[in-house]
Structures are given as structure tokens and as C-alpha cells.
C-alpha positions as YAML, in Angstrom:
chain: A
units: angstrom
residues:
- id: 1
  name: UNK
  ca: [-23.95, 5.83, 9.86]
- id: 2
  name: UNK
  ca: [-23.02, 2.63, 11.71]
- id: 3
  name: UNK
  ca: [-19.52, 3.33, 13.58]
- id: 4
  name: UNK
  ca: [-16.69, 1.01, 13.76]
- id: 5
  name: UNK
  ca: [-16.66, -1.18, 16.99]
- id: 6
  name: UNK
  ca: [-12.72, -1.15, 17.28]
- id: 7
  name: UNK
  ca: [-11.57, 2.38, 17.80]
- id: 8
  name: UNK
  ca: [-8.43, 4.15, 19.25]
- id: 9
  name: UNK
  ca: [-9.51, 4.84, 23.04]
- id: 10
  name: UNK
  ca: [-7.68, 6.10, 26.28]
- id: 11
  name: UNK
  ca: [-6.78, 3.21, 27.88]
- id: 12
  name: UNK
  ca: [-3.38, 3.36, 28.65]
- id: 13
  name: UNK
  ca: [-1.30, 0.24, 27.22]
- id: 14
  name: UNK
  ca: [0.57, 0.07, 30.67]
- id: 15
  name: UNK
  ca: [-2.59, -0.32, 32.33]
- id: 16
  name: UNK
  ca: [-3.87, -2.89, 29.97]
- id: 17
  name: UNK
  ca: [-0.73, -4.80, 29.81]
- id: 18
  name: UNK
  ca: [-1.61, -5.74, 33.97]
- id: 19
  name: UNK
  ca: [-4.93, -7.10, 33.22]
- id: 20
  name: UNK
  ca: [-3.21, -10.01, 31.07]
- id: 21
  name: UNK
  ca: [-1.65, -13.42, 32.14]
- id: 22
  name: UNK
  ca: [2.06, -13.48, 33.30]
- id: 23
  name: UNK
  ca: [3.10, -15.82, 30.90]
- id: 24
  name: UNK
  ca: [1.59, -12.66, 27.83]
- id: 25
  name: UNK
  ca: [3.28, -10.11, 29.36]
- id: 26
  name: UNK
  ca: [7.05, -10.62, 28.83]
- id: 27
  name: UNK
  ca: [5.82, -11.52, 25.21]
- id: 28
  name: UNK
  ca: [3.47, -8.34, 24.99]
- id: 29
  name: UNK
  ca: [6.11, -6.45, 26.06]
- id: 30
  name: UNK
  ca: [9.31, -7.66, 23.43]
- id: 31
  name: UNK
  ca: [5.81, -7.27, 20.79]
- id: 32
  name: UNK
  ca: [5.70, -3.58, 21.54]
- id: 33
  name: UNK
  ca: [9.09, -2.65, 21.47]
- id: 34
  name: UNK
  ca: [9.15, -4.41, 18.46]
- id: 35
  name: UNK
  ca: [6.21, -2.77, 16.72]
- id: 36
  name: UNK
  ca: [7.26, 0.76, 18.44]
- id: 37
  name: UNK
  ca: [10.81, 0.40, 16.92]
- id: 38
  name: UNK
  ca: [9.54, -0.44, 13.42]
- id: 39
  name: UNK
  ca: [6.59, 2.28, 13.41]
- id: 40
  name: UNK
  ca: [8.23, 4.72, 14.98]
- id: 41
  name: UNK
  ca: [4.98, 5.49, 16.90]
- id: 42
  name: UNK
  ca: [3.55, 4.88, 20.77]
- id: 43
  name: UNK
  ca: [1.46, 2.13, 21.29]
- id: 44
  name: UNK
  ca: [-2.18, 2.85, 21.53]
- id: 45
  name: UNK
  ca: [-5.18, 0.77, 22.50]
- id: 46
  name: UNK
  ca: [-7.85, 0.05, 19.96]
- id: 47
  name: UNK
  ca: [-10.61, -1.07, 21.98]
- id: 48
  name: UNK
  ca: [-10.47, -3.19, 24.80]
- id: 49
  name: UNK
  ca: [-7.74, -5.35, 23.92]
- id: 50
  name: UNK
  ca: [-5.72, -4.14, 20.69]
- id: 51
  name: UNK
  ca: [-2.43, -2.50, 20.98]
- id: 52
  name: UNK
  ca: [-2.08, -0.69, 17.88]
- id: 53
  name: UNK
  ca: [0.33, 1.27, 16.42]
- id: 54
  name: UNK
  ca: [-0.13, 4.16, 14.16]
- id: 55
  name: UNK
  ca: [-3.18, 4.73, 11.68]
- id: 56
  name: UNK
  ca: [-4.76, 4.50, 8.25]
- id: 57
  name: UNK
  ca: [-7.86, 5.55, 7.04]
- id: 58
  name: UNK
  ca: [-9.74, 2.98, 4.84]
- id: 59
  name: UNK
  ca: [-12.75, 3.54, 2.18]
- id: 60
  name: UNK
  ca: [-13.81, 0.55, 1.33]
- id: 61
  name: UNK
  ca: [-15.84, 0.46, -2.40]
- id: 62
  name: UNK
  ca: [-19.05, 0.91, -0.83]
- id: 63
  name: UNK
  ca: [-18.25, 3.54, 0.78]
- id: 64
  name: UNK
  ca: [-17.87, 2.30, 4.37]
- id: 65
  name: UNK
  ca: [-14.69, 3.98, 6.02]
- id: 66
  name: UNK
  ca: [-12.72, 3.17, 9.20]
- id: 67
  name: UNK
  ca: [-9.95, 3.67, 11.07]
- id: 68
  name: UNK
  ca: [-7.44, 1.07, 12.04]
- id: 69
  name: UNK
  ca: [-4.22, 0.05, 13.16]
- id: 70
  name: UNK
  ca: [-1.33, -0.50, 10.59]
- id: 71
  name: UNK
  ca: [0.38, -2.44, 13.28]
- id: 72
  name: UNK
  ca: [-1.57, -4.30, 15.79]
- id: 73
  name: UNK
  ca: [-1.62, -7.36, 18.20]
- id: 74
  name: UNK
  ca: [-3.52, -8.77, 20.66]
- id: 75
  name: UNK
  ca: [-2.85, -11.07, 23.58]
- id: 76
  name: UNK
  ca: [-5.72, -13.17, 23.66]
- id: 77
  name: UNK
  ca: [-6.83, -15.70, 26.04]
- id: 78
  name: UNK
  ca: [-5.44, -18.96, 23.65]
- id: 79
  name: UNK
  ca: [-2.22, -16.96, 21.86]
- id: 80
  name: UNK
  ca: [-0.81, -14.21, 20.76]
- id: 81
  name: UNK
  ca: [-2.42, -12.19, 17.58]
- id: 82
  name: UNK
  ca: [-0.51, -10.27, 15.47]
- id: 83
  name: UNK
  ca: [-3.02, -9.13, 12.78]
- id: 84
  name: UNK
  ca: [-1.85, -9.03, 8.90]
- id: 85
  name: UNK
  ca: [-5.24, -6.58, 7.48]
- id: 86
  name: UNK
  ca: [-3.82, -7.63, 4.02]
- id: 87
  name: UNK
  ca: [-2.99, -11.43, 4.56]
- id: 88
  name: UNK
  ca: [-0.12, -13.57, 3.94]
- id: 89
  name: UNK
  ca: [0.14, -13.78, 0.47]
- id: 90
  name: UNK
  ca: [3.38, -11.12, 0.23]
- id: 91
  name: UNK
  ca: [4.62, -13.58, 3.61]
- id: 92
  name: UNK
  ca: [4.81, -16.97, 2.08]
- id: 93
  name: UNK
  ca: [8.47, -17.56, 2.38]
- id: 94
  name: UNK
  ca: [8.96, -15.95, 5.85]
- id: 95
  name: UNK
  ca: [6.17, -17.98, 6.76]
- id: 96
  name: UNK
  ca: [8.13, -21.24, 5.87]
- id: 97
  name: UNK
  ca: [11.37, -19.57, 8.16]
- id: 98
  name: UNK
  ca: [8.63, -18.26, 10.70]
- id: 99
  name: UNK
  ca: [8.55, -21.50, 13.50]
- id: 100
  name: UNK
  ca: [5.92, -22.66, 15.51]
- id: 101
  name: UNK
  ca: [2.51, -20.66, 14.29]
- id: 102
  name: UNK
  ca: [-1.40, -21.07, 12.65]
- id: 103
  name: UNK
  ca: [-2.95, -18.01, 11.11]
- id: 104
  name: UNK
  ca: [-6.14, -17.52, 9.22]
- id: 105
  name: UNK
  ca: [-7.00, -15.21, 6.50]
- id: 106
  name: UNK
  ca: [-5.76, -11.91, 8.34]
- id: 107
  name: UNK
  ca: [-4.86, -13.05, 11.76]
- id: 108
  name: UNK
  ca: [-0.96, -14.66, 12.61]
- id: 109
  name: UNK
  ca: [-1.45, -16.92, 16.10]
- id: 110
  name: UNK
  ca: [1.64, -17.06, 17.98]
- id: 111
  name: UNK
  ca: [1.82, -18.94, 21.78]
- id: 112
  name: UNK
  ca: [4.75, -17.86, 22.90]
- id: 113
  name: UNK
  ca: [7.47, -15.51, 21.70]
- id: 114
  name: UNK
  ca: [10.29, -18.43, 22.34]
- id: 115
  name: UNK
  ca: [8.03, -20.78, 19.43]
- id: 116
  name: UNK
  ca: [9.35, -17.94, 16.38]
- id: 117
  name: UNK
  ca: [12.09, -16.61, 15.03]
- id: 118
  name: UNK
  ca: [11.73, -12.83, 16.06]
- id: 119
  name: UNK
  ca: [14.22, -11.30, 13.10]
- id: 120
  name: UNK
  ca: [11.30, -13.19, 10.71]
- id: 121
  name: UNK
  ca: [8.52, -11.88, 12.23]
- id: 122
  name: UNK
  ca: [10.00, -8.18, 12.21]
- id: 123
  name: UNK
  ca: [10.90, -8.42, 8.43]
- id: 124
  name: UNK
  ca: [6.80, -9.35, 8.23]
- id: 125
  name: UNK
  ca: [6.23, -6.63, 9.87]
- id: 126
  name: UNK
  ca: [8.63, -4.33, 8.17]
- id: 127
  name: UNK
  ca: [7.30, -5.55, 5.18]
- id: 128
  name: UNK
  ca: [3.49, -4.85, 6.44]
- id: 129
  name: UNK
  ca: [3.84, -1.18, 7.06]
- id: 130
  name: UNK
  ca: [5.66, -0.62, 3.76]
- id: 131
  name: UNK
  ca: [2.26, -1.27, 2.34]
- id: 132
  name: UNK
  ca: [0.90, 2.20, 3.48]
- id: 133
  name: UNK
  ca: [3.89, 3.71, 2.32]
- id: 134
  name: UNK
  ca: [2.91, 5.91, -0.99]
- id: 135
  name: UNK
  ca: [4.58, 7.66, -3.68]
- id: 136
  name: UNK
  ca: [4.33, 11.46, -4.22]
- id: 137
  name: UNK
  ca: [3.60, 10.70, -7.69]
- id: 138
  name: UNK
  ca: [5.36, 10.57, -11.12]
- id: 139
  name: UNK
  ca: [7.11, 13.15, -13.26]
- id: 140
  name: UNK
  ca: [6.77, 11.41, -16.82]
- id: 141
  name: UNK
  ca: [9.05, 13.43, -19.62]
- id: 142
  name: UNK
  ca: [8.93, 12.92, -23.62]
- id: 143
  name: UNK
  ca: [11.61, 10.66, -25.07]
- id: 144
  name: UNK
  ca: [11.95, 13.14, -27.98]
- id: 145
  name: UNK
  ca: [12.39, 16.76, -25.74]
- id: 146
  name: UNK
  ca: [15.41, 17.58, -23.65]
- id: 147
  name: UNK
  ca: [15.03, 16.66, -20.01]
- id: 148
  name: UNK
  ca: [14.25, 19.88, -17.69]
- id: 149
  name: UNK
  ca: [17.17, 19.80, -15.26]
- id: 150
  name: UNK
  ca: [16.24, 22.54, -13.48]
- id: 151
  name: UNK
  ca: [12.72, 21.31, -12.65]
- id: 152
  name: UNK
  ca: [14.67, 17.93, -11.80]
- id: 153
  name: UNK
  ca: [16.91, 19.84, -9.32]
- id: 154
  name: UNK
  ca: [14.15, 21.68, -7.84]
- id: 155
  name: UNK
  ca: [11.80, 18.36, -7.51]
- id: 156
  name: UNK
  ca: [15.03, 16.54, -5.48]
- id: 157
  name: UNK
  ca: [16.34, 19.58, -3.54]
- id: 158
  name: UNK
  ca: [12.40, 19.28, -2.21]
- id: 159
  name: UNK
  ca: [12.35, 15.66, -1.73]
- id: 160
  name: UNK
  ca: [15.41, 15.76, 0.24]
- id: 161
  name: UNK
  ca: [14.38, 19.01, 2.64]
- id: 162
  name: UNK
  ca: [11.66, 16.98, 3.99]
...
């Protein structure tokens, strides 16, 4: 089985975070609280140069699975990546409100911090680990029968406990 090139490692993020330019770091920094806030998780590196944040396992249709990020960055040598896995196409209009910025299919390229409007990019973001979000499925009930309160009270009573 061929193994996935980016994976979490022990790197520590503080130790990483000196190995990049002084102009990255104040902007690496503001990234991670950011991301930290939002995912309620501790910044981990994913290979030698992603700060990731949190995890989801994806099976691809052939079969090929992988770990990754659900909310990752990267201060690279040219500008800042913030990487969307599932694109922009849910992004369009924060794009528009976003400022100064290029992306490709998956990838949002940022300069500097000061070029965006931070509140924009966290709603992206917000908006980005909502996708992993899932249900815990769907009571369906026949128009025609009574409702069953008490398996309605028990399914909410549940819901709320956790």
C-alpha cells in the first residue's frame, strides 16, 4: 500500500514556527489562534511544513484512504496557504469581501495578514469545518399514524446529554 506523504508528525508547531521568516511569523501566529479558536483543537504539524488542525479520514472511490487536516495552512516561501480540500465554490461571495488574495483549485494564497479582511476569512473557515460536521441520522414517521412522543422525548433528552 503506498502511504500518504503528508502525515501528522512530532514536530512541535513552536519549534517550526522559528524556522520561518519574521515577516510569517506574526501572521502564522494570528492564523493559529484563529484556526485553534474555530476547531477547538491544538495545532499539529503535518509534515514538514503544515500546521493542521484536527482530522478526517478520507476513502476516496478507489479505495485510496488518507488522513488529513480539516484546517490547515502553510507559510510558504512566496505567501501564506490556507488550504480549502473542497474548493471555493461554497466561498464565492466571501471571496468578493475577502481583499488582496489568488488561490487555485484547493489552495487560498494570502501575503500578508494586513492584505484581508480577517472576520471574512474566519467565516471561510467556519464555514469549511462545518463540512465534516454530520448528522446522526433521520427519524422518518408516517403521515397517517400518531407521532411516538415518547420515543421523541427519549431521542432529544439523548441529543441534549451529550
Amino acid at each position: 500500500m503506498i502511504s500518504h506523504q503528508t502525515q501528522v508528525n512530532t514536530l512541535a508547531v513552536s519549534a517550526f514556527l522559528t524556522t520561518i521568516k519574521l515577516s510569517q511569523k506574526s501572521d502564522a501566529s494570528t492564523l493559529i489562534r484563529i484556526m485553534s479558536r474555530i476547531s477547538a483543537e491544538k495545532p499539529v504539524m503535518w509534515g514538514p511544513s503544515i500546521v493542521g488542525f484536527s482530522t478526517v479520514h478520507k476513502v476516496y472511490g478507489s479505495g485510496r484512504q488518507i488522513d488529513r487536516p480539516k484546517l490547515a495552512f502553510s507559510p510558504r516561501k512566496n505567501a501564506l496557504t490556507i488550504y480549502f480540500n473542497e474548493g471555493f465554490a461554497a466561498h464565492a461571495d466571501d471571496l468578493k469581501k475577502l481583499g488582496r488574495y489568488r488561490h487555485t483549485v484547493s489552495c487560498l494564497y494570502i501575503q500578508k495578514i494586513a492584505d484581508i479582511d480577517l472576520d471574512v476569512l474566519t467565516s471561510m473557515l467556519k464555514k469549511r469545518l462545518k463540512t465534516y460536521i454530520k448528522g446522526k441520522g433521520t427519524l422518518r414517521f408516517e403521515l397517517s399514524q400518531p407521532l411516538p412522543t415518547k420515543l421523541i422525548s427519549q431521542t432529544v433528552a439523548s441529543l441534549a446529554a451529550e
